[in-house]
C-alpha positions, -999 to +999 in steps of 0.1 A: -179-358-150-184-343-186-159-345-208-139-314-218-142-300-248-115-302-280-113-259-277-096-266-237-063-257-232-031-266-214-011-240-201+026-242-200+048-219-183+081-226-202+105-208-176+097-233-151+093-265-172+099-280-208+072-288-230+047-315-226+053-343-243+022-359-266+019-395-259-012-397-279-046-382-288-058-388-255-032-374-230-005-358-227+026-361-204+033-334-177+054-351-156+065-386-154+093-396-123+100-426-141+096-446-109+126-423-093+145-444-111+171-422-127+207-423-109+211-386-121+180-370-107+173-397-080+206-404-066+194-425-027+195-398-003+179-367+003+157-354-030+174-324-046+168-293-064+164-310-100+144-311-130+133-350-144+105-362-159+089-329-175+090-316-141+110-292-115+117-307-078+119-280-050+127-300-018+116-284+018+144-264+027+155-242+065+147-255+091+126-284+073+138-320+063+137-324+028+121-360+015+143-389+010+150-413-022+148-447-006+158-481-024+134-508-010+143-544-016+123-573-022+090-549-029+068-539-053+088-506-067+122-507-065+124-470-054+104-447-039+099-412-024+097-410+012+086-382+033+089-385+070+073-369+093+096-346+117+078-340+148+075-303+142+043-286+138+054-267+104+046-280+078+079-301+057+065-296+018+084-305-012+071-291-041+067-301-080+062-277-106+052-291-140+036-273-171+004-254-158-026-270-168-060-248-172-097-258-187-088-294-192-090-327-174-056-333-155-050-366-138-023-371-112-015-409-104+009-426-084+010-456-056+017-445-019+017-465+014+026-450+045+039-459+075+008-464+098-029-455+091-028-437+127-016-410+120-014-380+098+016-390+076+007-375+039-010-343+029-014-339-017-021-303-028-029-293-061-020-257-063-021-221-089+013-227-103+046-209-085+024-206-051+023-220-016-003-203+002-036-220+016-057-197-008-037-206-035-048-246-033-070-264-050-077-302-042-063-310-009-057-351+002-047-364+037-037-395+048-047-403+088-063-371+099-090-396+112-075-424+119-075-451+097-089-426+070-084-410+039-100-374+037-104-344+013-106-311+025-130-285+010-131-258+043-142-291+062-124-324+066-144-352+049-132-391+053-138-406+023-123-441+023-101-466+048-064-467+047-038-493+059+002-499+053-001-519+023+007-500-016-021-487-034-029-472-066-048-437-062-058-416-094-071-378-090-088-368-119-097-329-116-121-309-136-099-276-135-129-257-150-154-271-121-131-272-093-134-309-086-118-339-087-126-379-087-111-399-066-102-437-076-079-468-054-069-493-068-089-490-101-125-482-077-142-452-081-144-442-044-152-404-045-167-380-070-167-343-077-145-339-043-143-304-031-115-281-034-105-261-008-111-228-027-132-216-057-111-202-089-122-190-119-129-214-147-100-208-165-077-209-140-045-226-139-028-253-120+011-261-119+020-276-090+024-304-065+029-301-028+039-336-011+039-325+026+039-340+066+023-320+096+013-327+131+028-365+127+051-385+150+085-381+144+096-415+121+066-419+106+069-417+072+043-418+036+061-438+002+053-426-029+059-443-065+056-443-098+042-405-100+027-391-133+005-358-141-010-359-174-039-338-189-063-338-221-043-326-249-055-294-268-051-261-285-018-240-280-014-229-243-013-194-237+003-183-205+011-147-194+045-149-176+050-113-169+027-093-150+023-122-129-004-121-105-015-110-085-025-076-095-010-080-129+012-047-126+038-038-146+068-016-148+057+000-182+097+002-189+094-037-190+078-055-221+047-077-216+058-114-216+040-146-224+045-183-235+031-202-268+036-243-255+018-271-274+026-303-282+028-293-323+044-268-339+035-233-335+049-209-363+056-172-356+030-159-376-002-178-362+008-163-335-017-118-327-020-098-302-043-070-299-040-041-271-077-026-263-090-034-293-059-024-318-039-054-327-003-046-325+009-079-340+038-064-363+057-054-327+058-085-313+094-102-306+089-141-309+118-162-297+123-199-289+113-233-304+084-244-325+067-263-292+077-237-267+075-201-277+088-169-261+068-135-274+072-102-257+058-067-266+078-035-257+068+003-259+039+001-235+025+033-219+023+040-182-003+044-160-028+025-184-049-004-181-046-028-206-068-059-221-052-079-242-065-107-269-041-132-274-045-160-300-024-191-314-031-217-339-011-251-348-028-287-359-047-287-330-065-259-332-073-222-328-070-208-291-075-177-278-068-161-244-081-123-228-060-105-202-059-077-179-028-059-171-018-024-158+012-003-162+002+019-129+030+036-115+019+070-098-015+068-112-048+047-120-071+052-142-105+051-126-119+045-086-111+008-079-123-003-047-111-035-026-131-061-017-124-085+008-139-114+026-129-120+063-132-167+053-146-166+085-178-188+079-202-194+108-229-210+095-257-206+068-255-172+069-222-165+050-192-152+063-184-129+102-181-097+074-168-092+037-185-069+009-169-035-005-143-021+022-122+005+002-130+030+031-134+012+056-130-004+087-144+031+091-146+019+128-109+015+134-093+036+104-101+079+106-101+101+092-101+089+063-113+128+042-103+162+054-118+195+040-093+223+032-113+253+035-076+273+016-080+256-010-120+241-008-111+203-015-118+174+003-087+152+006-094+117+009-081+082+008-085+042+004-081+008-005-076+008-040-071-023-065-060-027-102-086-044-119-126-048-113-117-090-104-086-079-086-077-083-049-050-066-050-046-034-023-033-003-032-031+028-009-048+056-028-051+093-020-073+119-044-094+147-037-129+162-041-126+199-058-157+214-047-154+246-069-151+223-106-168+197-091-145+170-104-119+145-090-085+137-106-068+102-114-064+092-079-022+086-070-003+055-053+006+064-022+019+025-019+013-006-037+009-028-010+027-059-029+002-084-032-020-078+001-058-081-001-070-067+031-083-036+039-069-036+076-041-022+058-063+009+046-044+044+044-055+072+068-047+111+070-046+147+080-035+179+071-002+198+088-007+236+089+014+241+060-010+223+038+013+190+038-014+161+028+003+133+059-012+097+049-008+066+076-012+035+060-014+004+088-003-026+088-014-056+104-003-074+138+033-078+144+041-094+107+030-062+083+043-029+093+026+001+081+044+036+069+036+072+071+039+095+037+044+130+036+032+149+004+059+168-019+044+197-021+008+213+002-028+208-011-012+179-033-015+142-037+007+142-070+037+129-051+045+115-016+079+103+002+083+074+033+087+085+061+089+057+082+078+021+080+069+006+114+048-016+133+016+003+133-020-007+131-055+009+131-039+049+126-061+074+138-039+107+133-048+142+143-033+174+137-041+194+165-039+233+155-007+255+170+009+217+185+012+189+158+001+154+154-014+130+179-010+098+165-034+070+183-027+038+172-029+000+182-001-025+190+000-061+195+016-065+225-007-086+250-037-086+223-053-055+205-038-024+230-043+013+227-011+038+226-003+070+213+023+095+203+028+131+192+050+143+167+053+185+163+067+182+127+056+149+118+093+133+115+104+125+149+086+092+154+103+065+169+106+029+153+105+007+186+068+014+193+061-010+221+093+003+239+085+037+234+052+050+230+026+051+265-002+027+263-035+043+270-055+009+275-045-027+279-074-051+293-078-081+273-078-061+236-096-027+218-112-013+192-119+025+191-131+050+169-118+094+178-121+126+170-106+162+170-127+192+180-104+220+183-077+215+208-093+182+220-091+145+208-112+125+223-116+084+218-142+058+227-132+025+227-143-014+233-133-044+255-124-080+243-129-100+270-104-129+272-087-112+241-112-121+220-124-099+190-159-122+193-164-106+227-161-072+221-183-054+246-189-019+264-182+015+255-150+036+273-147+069+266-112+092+277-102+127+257-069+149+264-070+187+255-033+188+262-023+171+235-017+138+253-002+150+280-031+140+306-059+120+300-091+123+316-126+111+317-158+131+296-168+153+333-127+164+334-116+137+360-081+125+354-076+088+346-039+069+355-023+053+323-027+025+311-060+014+318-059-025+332-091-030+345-128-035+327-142-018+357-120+022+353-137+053+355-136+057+315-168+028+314-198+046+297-221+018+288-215-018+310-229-038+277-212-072+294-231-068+322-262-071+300-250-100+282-250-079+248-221-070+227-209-040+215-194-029+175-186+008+182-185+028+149-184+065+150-178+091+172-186+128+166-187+161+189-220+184+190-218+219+192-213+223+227-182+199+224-200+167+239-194+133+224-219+114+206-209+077+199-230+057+174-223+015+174-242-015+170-253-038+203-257-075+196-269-105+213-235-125+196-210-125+172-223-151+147-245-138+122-279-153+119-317-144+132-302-163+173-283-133+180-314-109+173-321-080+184-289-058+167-300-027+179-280+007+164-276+028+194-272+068+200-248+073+234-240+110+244-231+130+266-253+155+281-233+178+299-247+159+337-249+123+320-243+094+298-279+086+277-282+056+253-313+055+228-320+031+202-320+043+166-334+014+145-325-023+141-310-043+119-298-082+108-261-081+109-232-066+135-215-052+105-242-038+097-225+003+098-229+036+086-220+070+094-235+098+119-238+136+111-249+162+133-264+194+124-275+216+156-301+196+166-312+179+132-293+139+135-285+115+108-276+082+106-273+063+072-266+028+070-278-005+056-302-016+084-329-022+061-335-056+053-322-065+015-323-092-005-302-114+017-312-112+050-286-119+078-259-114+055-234-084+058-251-056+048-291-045+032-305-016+019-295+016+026-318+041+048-316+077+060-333+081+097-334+116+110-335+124+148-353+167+158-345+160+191-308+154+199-313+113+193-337+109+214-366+097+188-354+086+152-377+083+121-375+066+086-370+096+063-356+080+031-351+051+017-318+053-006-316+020-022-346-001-031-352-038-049-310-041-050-301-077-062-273-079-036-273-064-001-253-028-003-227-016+022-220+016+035-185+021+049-171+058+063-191+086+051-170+108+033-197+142+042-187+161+069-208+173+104-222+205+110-197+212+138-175+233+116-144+233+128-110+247+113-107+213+090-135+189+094-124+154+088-146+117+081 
């Protein structure tokens, strides 16, 4: 591993921890448990919420057994921590937080035994400091997930050495820049540049231990002793302490806060700050000791993104630290989209879908823009974020003014506190008073979702809750003269279909599952729907087996009584729920081919018929096996269902949109091949169909010689069908 250089620094959050302490040129002290020797901090017993060492002790608290200070006699240490296994499958964590550490070599070292080799006893996570979550960690160790084994864990479980009940000495030496670590036993180099489970940023920080048991035998137990973190020394640390991530918001009636920690003095003065290029220095409060200082900066304006250039100086040099923040509150400055990856890797060709999704899933989220002929704007929402490396989700809502041409900042409908997925994307529609209505889902049982109401019509300056519910995958219609038809998805027996009306938009009821009608339960959906005129129609998918990997056929119902009846595209009336694959509502029987099916739009011609555009596949993975990926054209002729292909392409997430004008069909979407082929997404084409979809032709090709495949999510133009309000 190369050595880090003098300009690397250590970053100390002083809230959580006191200062390091120098031991020499060559390391300093983060935390040292002193053998758990200390009656005070280590009284026999269970291990309490106390600070030793340099460090801060959170033991595993609720329902979980916090570990136990032990006295062993006749051994090699006279104490030890002890963690025992309880037999649950949760995992029991207790967690040290010492001074973050960030571009600099940090060593943690102790000696551990544990109670048999057998058996899963011990799990050691580095982590980002103050966090707990799996994409929060960094090096992960475990003791007896093979047998006999010690193994690392970098998105795969790798054994890297043998284990048995006797002490040993075990040394982690991470890179924090490289995201790696060294592994040595007893003195023995035994594994280098170890994986982490997680990629960060070079400059990322790292404050925290979690000492954990899962999926052991109840008894079994892991013995740790004589446990010391210690890192490179360097530089003053620099730490922003408020806005924390993620997101790095902030109240703008709340100054910015961050720490000045070294191991020499720091004096107030060696101490700038500039704000987007101005330094602002003279404002600056500084508070607390020489080796741990407190600065904070007042008078900051809202709805602003900040960068700010931080720098410090003492004996040990110069350092310097860039931020981001943002004071939004009801506004951002720009069009931030979120980007999201699904982690679900299948093989060599990437993940099951990530890429830019601030309007989508287009497939499962609609509309998502509505025309206002009063006042000719195109209202229109999406995932949002703070910063361009943020994932961070933030329901937006803006508008297109088609007379001046321009858009406005866009407004907050909700900050979504620290979510990053875009299954909690914001939908909408329009009352008939102009109100701007924006449904934001949430996601499964866990999340709920809310519905907003703007304050005044043909605005998106202001918005107030509603409701907050379970609620996921919105699809809301305002049907002209009756109100909103709300169709949505539950998670009651996997992904199932329901919907509700509302005339005013402010009688909906919080027990969903209780009270709403399920419209299809057989193993789990996915459907896309539309309004023409008094009717809403919806075409959905099947999850055999309730799994999303399944998804197959096309169903298709519509009501034009606003939900009272349901029936099938030739007026036959279909019985409530739907429980059965084989109903009158099947269109296309893809399962019975053996193909797949990603349904993506559905639009209304003219005439009022429905033309569904998706993707059929030969299997969820992505990768040249499951080739053909054929986009597909299935409407309604008035007598008949007809399918006909439109072009192919390398991925199932491969979608676009579908416009219809008379008998002129579009379809754009990235089913070109781009510069990475069988990953989410390619170039972007235009194919054009005279002839009602029947034959479709290459007319344009948008992007060209992109360095990274493009995605298109839900096309924000509207079809030629004109109605009242046309909505994407």
């Amino acid at each position: 591993m190369n050595r880090p250089s003098l300009t690397m620094v250590i970053l100390l959050a002083a809230a959580c921890c006191p200062p390091a302490t120098a031991v020499s040129d060559d390391d300093v002290v983060l935390f040292d448990s002193g053998d758990f020797t200390d009656e005070v901090a280590y009284a026999p017993g269970e291990l309490g919420q106390v600070s030793h060492g340099g460090g801060r002790w959170t033991p595993a608290g609720g329902t979980a057994r916090p570990a136990q200070i032990v006295a062993l006699e006749n051994d090699r240490f006279a104490r030890a921590l002890r963690r025992y296994q309880t037999g649950q499958q949760p995992t029991d964590a207790d967690l040290l937080d010492f001074p973050p550490a960030a571009l600099t070599k940090l060593t943690v070292s102790f000696d551990a035994r544990v109670s048999t080799p057998d058996s899963r006893t011990l799990d050691l996570v580095l982590l980002r400091p103050g966090q707990t979550g799996a994409k929060d960690q960094a090096s992960v160790l475990i003791w007896g997930h093979t047998p006999g084994e010690i193994s690392c864990f970098d998105g795969a479980y790798h054994d890297i050495a043998s284990i048995d009940g006797q002490w040993h000495h075990y040394q982690l030496v991470h890179d924090l820049a490289g995201n790696a670590f060294d592994l040595s036993i007893d003195g023995k180099l035994i594994g280098k540049r170890l994986g982490w489970r997680n990629t960060f940023s070079p400059d990322a920080a790292f404050g925290r231990l979690r000492i954990s048991s899962i999926r052991g035998e109840r008894g079994q137990y892991a013995d740790i002793a004589n446990l010391r973190v210690t890192a490179q020394p360097a530089p003053p640390a620099i730490a922003l302490s408020e806005p924390a991530l993620p997101g790095r918001l902030l109240d703008p009636d709340r100054p910015l806060r961050f720490q000045i920690t070294a191991d020499r003095p720091v004096q107030p003065g060696s101490i700038r700050l500039w704000l987007n290029g101005d330094e602002v220095t003279e404002r600056l409060s500084v508070e607390g000791t020489p080796l741990a200082r407190e600065v904070s900066l007042a008078g900051l304006a809202p709805d602003t993104s900040y960068r700010a250039v931080i720098t410090a100086e003492n004996a040990r040099g110069q350092s310097k630290r860039e931020e981001r923040f943002y004071t939004f509150r009801k506004k951002v400055d720009g069009y931030r989209g979120i980007w999201f990856t699904l982690g679900q890797m299948t093989g060599e060709y990437g993940d099951k879908y990530s890429g830019g999704l601030a309007f989508c899933f287009s497939h499962t989220l609609t509309p998502m823009a509505v025309y206002a002929p009063e006042v000719k704007k195109t209202f229109f929402v999406y995932g949002g974020t703070t910063g361009p490396e943020d994932r961070y989700l933030l329901a937006m809502a803006s508008y297109y003014d088609h007379e001046k041409h321009r858009v406005p900042r866009p407004t907050i409908v909700r900050d979504q506190r620290g979510i990053n997925d875009p299954h909690d994307n914001p939908s909408l529609a329009i009352d008939a008073q102009g109100y701007v209505w924006v449904f934001i889902a949430g996601r499964g049982r866990h999340r709920p979702g809310q519905i907003f109401r703007s304050a005044e019509p043909y605005s998106v300056e202001a918005f107030e809750e509603i409701i907050s519910r379970e609620q996921t995958y919105s699809q809301p219609w305002y049907v002209p003269g009756q109100g909103f038809l709300h169709l949505l998805t539950l998670y009651t027996r996997g992904r199932e279909l329901y919907w509700e009306t509302s005339r005013d938009g402010r009688d909906w009821t919080a027990n969903l599952a209780e009270d709403l009608r399920k419209l299809a339960g057989f193993g789990g959906h996915y459907q896309v729907s539309r309004l023409h005129g008094s009717k809403v129609g919806t075409a959905f998918n099947y999850h055999p087996g309730g799994s999303v990997d399944r998804r197959t056929n096309i169903y298709y119902v519509e009501t034009s009584d606003f939900g009272r009846t349901w029936t099938t595209v030739a007026g036959r009336p279909v019985a409530t729920p739907l429980e059965d694959p084989q109903n009158p509502a099947l269109v296309v029987d893809y399962e019975a081919k053996d193909r797949l099916f990603y349904i993506t739009k559905l639009l209304f011609d003219e005439e009022g018929r429905p033309v569904i555009l998706g993707v059929s596949s030969g299997g969820f993975a992505p990768g040249p096996e499951n080739d053909p990926r054929t986009w597909e054209i299935t409407r309604w002729t008035g007598a008949q269902w007809v399918t006909r292909p439109v072009v192919t392409s390398d991925h199932n997430y491969d979608m676009g949109s579908l416009y219809l004008e008379g008998d002129r069909w579009t379809v754009i979407g990235p089913a070109l091949t781009g510069p990475q082929p069988y990953f989410t997404g390619g170039e972007v084409g235009l194919w054009v169909s005279t002839d009602r979809g029947a034959n479709w032709r290459l007319e344009r090709e948008i992007t060209r010689n992109s360095p990274m495949n493009v995605r298109t999510g839900n096309g924000l133009l509207t079809s030629g069908c004109k109605p009242r309000r046309s909505s994407s």
